[in-house]
C-alpha positions as CSV (number, residue, x, y, z in Angstrom):
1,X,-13.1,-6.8,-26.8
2,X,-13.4,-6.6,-22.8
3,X,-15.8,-4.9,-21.7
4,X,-14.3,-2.7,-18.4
5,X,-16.4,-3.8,-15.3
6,X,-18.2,-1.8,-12.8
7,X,-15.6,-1.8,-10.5
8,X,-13.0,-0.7,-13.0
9,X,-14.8,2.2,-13.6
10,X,-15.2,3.0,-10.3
11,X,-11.9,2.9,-9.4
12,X,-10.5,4.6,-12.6
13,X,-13.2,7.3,-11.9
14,X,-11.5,7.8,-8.4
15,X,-8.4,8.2,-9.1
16,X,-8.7,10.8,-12.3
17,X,-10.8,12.7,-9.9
18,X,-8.6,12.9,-7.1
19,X,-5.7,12.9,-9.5
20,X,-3.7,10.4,-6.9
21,X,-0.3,9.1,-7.9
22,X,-0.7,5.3,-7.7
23,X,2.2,4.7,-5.9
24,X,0.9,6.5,-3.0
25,X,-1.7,4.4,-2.6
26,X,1.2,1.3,-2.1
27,X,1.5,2.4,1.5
28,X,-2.0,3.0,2.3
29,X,-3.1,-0.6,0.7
30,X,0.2,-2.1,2.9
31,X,-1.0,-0.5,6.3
32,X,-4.6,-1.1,5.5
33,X,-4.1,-5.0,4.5
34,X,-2.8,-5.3,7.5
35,X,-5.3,-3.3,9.7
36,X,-7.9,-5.4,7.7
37,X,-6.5,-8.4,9.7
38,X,-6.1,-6.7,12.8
39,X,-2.3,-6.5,12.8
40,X,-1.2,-3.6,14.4
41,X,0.9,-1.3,12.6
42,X,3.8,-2.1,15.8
43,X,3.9,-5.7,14.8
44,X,4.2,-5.7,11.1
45,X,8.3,-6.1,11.9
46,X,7.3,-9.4,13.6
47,X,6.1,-10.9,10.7
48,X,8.1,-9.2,8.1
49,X,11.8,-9.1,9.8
50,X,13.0,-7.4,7.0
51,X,10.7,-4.2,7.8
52,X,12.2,-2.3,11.1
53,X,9.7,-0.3,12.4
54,X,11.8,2.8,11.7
55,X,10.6,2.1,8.5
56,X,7.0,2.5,9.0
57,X,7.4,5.6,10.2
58,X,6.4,7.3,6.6
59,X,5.5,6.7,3.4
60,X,8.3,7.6,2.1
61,X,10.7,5.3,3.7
62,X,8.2,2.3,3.5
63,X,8.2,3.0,-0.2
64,X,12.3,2.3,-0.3
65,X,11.9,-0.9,1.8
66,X,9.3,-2.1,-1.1
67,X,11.3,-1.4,-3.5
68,X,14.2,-3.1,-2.3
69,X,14.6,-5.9,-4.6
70,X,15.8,-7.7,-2.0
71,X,12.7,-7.7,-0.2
């Protein structure tokens, strides 16, 4: 039997307390893994062509480009 680590706790903690929808933290984790690497939200489209900028300009509309499966 696995015993859940520290970190899962944590994190399952969070999110029952803040009741968050996972899937709006997909957008947050995109922009921030980027932001992490100090790519500015502008130039994401230069390194992933198939994201215009006009679809960074929500959540929302970032979420349909991920889900693309032809992304």
């Amino acid at each position: 039997m696995a015993v859940p680590s520290i970190i899962d706790k944590f994190l399952k903690g969070l999110i029952e307390k803040n009741n968050v929808n996972p899937v709006n933290l997909i957008p947050q984790r995109f922009f921030q893994a980027f932001e992490d690497h100090g790519v500015a939200t502008s130039q994401i489209p230069r390194l992933l062509p198939q994201i215009q900028l006009n679809d960074l300009k929500s959540r929302d509309s970032l979420l349909q480009v991920l889900g693309n499966p032809h992304f």
